[in-house]
PDB file of N, CA, C, O and CB in Angstrom:
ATOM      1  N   UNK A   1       0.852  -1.165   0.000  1.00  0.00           N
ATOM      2  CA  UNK A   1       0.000   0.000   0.000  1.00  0.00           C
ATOM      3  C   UNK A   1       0.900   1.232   0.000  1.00  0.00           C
ATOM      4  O   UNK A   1       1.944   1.125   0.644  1.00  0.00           O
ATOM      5  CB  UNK A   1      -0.971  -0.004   1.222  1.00  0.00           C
ATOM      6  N   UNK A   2       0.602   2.633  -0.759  1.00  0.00           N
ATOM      7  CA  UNK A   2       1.345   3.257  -1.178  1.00  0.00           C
ATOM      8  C   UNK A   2       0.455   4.567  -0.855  1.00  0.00           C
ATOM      9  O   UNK A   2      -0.513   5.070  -1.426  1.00  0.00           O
ATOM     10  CB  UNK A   2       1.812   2.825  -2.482  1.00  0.00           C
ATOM     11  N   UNK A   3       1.362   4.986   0.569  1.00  0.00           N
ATOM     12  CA  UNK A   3       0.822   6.303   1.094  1.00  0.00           C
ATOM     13  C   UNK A   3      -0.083   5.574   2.171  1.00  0.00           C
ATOM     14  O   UNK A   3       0.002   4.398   2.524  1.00  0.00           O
ATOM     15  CB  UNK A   3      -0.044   7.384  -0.113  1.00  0.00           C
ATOM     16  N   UNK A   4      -1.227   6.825   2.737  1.00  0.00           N
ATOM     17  CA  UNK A   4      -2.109   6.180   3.673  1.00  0.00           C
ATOM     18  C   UNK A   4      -3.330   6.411   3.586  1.00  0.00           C
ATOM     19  O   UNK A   4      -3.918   7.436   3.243  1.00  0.00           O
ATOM     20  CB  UNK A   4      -1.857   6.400   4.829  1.00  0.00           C
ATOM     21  N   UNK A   5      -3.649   5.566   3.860  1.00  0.00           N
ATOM     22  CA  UNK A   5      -5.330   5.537   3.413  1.00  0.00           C
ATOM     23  C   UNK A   5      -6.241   6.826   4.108  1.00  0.00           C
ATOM     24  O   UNK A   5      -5.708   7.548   4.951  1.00  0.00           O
ATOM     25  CB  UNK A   5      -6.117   3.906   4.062  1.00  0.00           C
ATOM     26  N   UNK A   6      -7.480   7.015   3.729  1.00  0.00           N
ATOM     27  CA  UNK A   6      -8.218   8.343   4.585  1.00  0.00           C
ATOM     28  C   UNK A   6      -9.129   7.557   5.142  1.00  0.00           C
ATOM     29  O   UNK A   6      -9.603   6.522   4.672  1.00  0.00           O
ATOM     30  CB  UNK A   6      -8.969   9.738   3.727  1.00  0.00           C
ATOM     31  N   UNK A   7      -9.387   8.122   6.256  1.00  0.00           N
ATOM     32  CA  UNK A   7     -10.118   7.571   7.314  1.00  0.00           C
ATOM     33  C   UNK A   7     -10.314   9.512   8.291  1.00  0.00           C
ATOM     34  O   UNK A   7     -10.139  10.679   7.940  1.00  0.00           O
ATOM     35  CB  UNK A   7      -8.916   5.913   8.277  1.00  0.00           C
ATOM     36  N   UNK A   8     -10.574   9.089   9.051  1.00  0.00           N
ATOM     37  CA  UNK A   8     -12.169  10.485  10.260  1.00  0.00           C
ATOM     38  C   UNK A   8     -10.889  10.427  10.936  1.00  0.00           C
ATOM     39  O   UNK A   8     -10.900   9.701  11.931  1.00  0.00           O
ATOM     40  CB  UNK A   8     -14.358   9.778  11.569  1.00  0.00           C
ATOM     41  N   UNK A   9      -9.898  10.938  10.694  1.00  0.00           N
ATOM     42  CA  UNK A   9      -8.947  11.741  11.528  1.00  0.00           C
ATOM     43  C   UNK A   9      -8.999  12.096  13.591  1.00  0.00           C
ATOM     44  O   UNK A   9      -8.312  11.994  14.607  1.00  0.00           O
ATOM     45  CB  UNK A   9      -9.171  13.174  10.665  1.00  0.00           C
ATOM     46  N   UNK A  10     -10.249  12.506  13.132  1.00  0.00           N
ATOM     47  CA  UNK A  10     -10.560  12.866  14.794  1.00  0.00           C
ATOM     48  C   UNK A  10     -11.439  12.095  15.455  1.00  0.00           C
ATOM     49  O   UNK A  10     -12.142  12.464  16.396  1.00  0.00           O
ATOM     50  CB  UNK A  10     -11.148  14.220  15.057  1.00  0.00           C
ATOM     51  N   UNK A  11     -11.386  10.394  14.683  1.00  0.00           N
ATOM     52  CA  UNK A  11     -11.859   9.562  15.472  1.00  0.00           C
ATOM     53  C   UNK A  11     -10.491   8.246  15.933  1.00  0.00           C
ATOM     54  O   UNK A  11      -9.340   8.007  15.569  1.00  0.00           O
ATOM     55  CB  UNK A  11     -13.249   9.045  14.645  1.00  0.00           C
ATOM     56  N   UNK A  12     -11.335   7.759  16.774  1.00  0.00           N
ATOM     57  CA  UNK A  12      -9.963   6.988  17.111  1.00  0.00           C
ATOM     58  C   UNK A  12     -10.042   5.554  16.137  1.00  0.00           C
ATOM     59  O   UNK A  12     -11.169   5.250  15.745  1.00  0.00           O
ATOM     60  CB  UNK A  12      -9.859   6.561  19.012  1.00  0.00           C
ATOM     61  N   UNK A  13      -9.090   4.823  15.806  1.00  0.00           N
ATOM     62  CA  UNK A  13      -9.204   3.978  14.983  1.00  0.00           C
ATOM     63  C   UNK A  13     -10.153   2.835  14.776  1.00  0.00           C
ATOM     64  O   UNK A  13     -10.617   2.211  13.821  1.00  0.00           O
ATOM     65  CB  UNK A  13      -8.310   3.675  15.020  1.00  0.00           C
ATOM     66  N   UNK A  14     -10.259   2.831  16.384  1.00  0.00           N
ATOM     67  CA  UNK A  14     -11.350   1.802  16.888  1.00  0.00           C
ATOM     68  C   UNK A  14     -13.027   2.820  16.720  1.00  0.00           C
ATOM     69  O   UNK A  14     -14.086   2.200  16.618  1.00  0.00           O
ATOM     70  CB  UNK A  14     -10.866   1.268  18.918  1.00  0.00           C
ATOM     71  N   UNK A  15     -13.009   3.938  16.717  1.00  0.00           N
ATOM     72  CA  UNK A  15     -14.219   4.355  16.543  1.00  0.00           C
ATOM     73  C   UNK A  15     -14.612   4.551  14.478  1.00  0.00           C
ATOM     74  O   UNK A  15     -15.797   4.406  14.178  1.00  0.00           O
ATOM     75  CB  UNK A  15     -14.211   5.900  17.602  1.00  0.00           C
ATOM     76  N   UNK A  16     -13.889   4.768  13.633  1.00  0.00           N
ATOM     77  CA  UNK A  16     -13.486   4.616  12.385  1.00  0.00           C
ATOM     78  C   UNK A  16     -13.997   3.209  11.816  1.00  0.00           C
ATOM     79  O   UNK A  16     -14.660   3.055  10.791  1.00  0.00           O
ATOM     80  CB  UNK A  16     -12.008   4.784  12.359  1.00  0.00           C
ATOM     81  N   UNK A  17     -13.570   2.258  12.658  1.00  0.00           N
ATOM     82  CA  UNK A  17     -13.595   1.043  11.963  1.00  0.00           C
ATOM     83  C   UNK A  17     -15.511   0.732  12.820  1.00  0.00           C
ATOM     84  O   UNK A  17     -16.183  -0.027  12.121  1.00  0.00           O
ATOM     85  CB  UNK A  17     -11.841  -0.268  12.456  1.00  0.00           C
ATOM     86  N   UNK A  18     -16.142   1.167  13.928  1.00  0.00           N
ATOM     87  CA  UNK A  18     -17.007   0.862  14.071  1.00  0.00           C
ATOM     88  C   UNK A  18     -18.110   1.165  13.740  1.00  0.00           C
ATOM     89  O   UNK A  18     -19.122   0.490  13.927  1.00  0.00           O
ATOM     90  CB  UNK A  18     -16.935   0.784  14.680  1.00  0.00           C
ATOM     91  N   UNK A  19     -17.984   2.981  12.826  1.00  0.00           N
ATOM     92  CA  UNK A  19     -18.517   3.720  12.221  1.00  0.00           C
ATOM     93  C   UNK A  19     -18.729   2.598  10.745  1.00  0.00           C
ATOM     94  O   UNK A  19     -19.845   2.366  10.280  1.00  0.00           O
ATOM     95  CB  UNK A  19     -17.673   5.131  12.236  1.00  0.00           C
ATOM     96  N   UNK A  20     -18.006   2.264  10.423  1.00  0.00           N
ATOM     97  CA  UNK A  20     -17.546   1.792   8.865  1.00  0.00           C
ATOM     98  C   UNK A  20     -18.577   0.333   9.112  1.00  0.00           C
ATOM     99  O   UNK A  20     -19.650   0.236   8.517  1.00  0.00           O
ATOM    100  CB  UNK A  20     -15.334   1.443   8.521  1.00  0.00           C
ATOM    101  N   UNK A  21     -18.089  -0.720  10.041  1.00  0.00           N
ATOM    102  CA  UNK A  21     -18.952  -1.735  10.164  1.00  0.00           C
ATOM    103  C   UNK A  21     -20.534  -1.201  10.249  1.00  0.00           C
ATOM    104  O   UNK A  21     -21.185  -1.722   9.344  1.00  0.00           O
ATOM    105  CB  UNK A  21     -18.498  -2.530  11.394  1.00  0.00           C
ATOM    106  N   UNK A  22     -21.387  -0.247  11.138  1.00  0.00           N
ATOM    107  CA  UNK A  22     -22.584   0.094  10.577  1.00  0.00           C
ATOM    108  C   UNK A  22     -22.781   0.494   9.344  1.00  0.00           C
ATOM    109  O   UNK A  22     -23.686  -0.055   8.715  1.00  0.00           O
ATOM    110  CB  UNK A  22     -23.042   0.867  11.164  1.00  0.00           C
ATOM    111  N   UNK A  23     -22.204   1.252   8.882  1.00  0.00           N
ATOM    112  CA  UNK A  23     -22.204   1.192   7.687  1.00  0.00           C
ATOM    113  C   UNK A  23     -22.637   0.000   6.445  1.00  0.00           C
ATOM    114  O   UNK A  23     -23.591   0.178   5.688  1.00  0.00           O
ATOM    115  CB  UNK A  23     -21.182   1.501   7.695  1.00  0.00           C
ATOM    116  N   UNK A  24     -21.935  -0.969   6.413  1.00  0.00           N
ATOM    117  CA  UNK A  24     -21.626  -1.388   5.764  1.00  0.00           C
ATOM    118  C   UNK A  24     -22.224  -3.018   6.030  1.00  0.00           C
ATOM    119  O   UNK A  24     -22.883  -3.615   5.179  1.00  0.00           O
ATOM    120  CB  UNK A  24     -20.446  -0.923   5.691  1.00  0.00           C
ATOM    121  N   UNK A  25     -21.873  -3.569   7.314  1.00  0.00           N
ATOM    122  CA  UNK A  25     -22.520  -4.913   7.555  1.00  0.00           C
ATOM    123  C   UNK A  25     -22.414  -5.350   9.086  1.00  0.00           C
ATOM    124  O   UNK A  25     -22.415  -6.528   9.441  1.00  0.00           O
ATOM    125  CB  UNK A  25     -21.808  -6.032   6.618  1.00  0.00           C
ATOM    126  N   UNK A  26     -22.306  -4.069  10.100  1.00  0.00           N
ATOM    127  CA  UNK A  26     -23.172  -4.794  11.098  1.00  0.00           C
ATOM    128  C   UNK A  26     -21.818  -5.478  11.611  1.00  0.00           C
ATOM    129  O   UNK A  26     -22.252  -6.493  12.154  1.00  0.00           O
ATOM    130  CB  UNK A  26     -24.576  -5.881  10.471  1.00  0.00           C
ATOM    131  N   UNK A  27     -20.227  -5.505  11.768  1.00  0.00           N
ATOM    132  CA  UNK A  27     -19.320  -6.360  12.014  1.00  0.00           C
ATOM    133  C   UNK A  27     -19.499  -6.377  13.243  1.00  0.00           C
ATOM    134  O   UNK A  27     -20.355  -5.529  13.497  1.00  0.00           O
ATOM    135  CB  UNK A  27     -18.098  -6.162  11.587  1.00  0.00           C
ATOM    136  N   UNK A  28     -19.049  -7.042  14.440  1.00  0.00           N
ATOM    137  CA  UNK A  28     -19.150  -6.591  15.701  1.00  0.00           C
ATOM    138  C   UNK A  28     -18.200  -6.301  16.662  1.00  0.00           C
ATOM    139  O   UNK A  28     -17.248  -6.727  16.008  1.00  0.00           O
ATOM    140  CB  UNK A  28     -19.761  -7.246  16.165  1.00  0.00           C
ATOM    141  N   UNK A  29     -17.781  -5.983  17.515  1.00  0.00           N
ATOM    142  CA  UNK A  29     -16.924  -5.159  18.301  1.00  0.00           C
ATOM    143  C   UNK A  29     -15.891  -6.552  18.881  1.00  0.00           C
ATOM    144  O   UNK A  29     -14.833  -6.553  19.510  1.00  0.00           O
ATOM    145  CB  UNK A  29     -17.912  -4.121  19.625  1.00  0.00           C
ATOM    146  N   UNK A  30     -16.791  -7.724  18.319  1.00  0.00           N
ATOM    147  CA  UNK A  30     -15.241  -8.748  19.122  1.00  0.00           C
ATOM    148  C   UNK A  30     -14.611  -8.841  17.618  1.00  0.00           C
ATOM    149  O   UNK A  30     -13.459  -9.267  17.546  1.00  0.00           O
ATOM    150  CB  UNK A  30     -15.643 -10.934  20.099  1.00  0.00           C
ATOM    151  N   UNK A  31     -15.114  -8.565  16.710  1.00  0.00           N
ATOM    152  CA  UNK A  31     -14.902  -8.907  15.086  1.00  0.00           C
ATOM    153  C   UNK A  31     -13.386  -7.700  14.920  1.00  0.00           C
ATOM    154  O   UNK A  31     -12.214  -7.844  14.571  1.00  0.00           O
ATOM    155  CB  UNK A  31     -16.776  -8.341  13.801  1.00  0.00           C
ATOM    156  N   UNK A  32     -14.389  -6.324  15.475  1.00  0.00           N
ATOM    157  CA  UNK A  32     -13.594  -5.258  15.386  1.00  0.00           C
ATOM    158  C   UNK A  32     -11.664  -5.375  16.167  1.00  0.00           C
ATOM    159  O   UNK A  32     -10.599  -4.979  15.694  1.00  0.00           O
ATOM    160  CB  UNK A  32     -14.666  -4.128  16.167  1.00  0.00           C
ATOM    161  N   UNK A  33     -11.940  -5.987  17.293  1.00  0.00           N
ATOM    162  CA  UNK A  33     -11.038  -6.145  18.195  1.00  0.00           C
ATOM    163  C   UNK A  33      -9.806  -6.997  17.397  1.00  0.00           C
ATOM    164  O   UNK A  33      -8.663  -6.585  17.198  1.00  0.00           O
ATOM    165  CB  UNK A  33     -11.712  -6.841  19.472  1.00  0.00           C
ATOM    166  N   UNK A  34     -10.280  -8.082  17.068  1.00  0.00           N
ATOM    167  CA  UNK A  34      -9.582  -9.201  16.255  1.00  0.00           C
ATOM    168  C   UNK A  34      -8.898  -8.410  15.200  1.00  0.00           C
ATOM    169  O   UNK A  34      -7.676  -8.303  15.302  1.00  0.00           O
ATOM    170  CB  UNK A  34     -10.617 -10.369  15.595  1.00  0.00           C
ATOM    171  N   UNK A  35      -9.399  -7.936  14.374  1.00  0.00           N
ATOM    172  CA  UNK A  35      -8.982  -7.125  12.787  1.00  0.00           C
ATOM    173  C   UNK A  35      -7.347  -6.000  13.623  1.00  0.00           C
ATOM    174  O   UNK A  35      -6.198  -5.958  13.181  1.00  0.00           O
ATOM    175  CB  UNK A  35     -11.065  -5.556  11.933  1.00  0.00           C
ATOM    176  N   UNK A  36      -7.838  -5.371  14.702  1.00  0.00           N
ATOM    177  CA  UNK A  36      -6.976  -4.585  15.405  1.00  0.00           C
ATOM    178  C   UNK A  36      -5.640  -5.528  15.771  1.00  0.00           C
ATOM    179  O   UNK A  36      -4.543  -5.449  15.218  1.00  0.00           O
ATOM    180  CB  UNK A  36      -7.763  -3.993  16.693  1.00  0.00           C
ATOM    181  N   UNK A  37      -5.946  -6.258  16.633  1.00  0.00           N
ATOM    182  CA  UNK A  37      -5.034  -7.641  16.881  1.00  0.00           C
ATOM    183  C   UNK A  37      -4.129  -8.158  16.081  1.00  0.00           C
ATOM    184  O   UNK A  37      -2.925  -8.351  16.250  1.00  0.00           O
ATOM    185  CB  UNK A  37      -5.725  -8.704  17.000  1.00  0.00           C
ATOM    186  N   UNK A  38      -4.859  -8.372  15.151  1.00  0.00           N
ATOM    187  CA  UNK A  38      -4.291  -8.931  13.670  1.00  0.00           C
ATOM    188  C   UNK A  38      -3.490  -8.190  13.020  1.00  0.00           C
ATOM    189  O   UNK A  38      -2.597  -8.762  12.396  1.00  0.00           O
ATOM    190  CB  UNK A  38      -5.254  -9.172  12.673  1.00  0.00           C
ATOM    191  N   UNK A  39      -3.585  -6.444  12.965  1.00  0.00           N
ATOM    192  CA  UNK A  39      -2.684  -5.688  12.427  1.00  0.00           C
ATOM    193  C   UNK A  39      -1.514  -4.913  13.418  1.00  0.00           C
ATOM    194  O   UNK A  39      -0.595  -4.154  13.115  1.00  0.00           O
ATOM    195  CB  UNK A  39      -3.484  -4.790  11.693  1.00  0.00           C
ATOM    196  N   UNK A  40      -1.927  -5.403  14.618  1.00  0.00           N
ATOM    197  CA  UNK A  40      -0.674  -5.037  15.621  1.00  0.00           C
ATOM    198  C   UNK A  40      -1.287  -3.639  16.028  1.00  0.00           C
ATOM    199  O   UNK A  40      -0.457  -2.748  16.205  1.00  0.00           O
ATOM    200  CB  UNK A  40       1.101  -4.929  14.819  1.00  0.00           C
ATOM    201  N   UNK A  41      -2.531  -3.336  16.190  1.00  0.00           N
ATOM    202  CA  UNK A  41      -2.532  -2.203  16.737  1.00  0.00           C
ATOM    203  C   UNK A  41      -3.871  -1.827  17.765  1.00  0.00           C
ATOM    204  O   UNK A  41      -4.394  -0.713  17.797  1.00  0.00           O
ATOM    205  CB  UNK A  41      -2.369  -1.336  15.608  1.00  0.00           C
ATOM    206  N   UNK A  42      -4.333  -3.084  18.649  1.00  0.00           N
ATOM    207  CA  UNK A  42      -5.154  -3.138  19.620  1.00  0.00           C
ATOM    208  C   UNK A  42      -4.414  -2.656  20.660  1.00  0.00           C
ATOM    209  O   UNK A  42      -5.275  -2.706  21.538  1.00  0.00           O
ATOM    210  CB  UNK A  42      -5.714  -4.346  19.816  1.00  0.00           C
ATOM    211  N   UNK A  43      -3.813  -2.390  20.991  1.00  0.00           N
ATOM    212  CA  UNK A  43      -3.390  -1.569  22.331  1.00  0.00           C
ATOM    213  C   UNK A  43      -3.676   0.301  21.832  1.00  0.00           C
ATOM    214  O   UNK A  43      -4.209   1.153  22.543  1.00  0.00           O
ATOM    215  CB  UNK A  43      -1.296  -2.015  22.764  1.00  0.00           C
ATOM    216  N   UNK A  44      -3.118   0.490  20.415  1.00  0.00           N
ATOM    217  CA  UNK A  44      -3.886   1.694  20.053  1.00  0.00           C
ATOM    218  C   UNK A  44      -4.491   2.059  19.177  1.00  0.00           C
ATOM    219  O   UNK A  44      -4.249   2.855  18.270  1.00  0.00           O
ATOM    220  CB  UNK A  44      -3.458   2.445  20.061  1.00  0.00           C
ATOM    221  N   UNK A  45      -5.972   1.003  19.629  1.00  0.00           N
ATOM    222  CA  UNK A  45      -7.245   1.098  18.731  1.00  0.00           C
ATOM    223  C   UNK A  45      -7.879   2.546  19.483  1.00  0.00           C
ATOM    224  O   UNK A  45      -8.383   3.493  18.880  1.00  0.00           O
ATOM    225  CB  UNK A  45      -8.424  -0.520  18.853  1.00  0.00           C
ATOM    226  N   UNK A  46      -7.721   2.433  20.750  1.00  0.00           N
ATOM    227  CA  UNK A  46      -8.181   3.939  21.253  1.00  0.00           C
ATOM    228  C   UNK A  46      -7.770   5.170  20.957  1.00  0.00           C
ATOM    229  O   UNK A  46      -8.530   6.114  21.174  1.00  0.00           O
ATOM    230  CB  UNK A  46      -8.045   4.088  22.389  1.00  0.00           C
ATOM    231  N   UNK A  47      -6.551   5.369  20.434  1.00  0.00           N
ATOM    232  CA  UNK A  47      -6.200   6.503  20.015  1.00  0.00           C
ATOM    233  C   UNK A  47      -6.297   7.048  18.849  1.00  0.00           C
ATOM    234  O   UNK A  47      -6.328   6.405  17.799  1.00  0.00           O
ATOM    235  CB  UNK A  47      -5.311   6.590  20.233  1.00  0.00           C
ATOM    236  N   UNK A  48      -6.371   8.681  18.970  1.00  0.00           N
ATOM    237  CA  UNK A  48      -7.166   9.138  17.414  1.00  0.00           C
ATOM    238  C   UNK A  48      -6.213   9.010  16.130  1.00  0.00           C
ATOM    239  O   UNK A  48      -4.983   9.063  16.142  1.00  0.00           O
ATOM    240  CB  UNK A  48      -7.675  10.926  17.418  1.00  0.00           C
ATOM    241  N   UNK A  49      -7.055   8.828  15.014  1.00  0.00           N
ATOM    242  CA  UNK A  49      -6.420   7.923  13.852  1.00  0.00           C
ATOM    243  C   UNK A  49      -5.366   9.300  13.427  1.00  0.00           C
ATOM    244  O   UNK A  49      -4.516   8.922  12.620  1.00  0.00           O
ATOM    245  CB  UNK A  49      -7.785   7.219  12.356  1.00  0.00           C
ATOM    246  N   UNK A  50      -5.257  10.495  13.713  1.00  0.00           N
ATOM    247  CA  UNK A  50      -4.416  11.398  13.242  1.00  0.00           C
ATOM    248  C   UNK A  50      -2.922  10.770  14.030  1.00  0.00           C
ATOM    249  O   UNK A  50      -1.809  10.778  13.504  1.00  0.00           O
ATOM    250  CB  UNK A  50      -4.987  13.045  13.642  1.00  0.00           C
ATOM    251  N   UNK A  51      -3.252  10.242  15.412  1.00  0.00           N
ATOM    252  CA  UNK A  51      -1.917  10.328  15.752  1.00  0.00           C
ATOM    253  C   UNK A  51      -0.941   8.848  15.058  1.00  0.00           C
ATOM    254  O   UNK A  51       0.253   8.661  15.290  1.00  0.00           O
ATOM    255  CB  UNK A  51      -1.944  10.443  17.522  1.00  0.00           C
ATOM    256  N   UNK A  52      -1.627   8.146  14.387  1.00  0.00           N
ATOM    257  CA  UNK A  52      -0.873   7.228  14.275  1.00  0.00           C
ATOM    258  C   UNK A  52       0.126   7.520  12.962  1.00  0.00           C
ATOM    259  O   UNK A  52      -0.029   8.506  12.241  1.00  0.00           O
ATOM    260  CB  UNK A  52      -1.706   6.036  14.258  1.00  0.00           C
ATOM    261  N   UNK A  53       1.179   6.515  12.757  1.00  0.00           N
ATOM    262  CA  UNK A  53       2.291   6.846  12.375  1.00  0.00           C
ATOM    263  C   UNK A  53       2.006   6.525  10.287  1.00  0.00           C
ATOM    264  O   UNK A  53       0.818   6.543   9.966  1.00  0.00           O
ATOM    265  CB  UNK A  53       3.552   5.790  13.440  1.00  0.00           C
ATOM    266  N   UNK A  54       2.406   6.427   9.826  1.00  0.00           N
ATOM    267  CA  UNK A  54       2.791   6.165   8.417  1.00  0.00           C
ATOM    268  C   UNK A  54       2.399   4.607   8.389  1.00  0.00           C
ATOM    269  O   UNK A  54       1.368   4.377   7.757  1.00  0.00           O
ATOM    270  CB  UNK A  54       4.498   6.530   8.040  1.00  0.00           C
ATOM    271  N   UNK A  55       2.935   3.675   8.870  1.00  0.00           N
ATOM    272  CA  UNK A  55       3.013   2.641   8.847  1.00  0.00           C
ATOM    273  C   UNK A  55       1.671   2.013   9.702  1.00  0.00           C
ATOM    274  O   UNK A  55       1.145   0.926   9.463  1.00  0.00           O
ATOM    275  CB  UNK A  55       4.306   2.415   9.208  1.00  0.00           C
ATOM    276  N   UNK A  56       1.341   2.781  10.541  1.00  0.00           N
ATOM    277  CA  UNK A  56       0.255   1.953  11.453  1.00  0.00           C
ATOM    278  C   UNK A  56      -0.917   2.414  10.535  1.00  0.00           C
ATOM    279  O   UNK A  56      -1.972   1.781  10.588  1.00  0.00           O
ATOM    280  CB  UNK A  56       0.074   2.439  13.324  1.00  0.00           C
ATOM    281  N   UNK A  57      -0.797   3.450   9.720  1.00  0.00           N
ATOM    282  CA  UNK A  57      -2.085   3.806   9.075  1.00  0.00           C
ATOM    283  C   UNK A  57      -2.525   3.134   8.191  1.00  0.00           C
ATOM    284  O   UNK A  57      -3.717   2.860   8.046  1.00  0.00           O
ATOM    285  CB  UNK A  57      -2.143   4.870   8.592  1.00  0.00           C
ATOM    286  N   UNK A  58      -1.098   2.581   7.084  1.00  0.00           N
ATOM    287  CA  UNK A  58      -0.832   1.619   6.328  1.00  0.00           C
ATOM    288  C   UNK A  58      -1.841  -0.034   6.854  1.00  0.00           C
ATOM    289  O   UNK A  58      -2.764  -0.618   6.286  1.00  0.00           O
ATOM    290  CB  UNK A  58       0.887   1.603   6.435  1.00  0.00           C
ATOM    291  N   UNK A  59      -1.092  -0.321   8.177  1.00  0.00           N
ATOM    292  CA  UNK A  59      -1.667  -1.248   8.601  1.00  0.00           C
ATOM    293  C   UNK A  59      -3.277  -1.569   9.096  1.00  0.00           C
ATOM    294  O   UNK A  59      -3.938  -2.607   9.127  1.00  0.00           O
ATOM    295  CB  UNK A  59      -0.935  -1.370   9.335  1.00  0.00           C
ATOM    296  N   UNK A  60      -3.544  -0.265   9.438  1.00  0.00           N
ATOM    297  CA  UNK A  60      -5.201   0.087   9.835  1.00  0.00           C
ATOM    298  C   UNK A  60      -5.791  -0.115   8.651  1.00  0.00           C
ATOM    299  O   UNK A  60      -6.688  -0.942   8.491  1.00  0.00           O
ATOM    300  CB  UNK A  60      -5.627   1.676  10.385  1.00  0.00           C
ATOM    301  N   UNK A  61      -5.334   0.617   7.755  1.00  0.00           N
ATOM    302  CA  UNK A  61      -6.097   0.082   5.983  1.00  0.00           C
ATOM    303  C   UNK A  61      -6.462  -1.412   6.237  1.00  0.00           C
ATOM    304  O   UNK A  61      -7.556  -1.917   6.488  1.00  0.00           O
ATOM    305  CB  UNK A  61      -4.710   0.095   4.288  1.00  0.00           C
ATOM    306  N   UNK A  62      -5.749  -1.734   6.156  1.00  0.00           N
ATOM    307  CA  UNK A  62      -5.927  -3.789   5.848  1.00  0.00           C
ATOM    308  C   UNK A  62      -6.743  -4.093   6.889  1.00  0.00           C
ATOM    309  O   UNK A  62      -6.998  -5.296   6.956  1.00  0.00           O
ATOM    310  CB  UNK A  62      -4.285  -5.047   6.055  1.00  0.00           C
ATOM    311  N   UNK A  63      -7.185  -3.487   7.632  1.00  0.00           N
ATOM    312  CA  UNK A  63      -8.718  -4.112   8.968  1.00  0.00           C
ATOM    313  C   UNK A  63      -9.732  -3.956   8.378  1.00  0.00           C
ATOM    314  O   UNK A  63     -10.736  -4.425   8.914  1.00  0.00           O
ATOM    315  CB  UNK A  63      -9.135  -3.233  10.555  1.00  0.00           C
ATOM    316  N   UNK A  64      -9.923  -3.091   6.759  1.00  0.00           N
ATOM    317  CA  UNK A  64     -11.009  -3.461   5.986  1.00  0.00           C
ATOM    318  C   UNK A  64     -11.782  -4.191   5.615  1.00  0.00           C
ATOM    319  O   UNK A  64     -13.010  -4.275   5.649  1.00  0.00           O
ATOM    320  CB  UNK A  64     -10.958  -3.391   5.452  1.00  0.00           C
ATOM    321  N   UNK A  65     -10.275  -5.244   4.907  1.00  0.00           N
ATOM    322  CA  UNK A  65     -10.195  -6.297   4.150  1.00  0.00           C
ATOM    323  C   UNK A  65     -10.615  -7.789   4.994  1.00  0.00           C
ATOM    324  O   UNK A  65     -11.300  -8.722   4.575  1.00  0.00           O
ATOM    325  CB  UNK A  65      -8.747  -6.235   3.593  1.00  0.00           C
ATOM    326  N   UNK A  66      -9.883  -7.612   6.431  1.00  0.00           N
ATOM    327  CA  UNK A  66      -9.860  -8.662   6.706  1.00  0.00           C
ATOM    328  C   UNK A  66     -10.939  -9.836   7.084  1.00  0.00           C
ATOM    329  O   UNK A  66     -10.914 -11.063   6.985  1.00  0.00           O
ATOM    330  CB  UNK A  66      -9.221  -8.447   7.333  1.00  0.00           C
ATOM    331  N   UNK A  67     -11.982  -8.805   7.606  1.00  0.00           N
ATOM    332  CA  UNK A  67     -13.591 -10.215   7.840  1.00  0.00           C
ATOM    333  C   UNK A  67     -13.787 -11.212   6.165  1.00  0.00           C
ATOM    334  O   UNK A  67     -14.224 -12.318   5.846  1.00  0.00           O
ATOM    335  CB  UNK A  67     -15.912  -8.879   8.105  1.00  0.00           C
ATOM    336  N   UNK A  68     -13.079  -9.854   5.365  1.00  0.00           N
ATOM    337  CA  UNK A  68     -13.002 -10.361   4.138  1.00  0.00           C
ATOM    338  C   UNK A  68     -12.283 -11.562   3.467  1.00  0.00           C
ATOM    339  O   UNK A  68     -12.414 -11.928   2.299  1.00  0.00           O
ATOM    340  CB  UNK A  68     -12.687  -9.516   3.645  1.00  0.00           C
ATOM    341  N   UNK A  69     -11.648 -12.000   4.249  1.00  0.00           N
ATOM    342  CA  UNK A  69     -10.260 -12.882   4.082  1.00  0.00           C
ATOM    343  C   UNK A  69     -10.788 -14.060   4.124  1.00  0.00           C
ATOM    344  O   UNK A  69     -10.076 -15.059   4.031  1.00  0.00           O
ATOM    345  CB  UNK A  69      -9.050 -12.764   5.187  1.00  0.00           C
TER     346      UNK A  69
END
């Protein structure tokens, strides 16, 4: 992935991705947790998606994909 994906800046990653599951299909918050887990960044799913780095944003992208997998 090349650059970083856009996502609600002044939400936290974990609120982004729970916004997106209503959206879209209803995923659920142990679903949500796992996808975080999986990309190495459940310890800072709470923090807002501006502060994360180049690479963690990179990695937050792919929690899209993954129920998808």
């Amino acid at each position: 992935m090349v650059g970083a994906p856009k996502f609600y800046g002044n939400l936290s990653g974990y609120e982004n991705l729970k916004l997106m599951a209503k959206l879209i299909d209803g995923t659920s918050d142990k679903d949500i947790d796992k996808s975080l887990e999986l990309v190495g960044l459940k310890d800072r799913g709470k923090d807002k998606f501006t502060s994360y780095s180049l690479g963690m944003k990179q990695r937050f992208g792919m929690t899209y994909q993954l129920p998808y997998l």
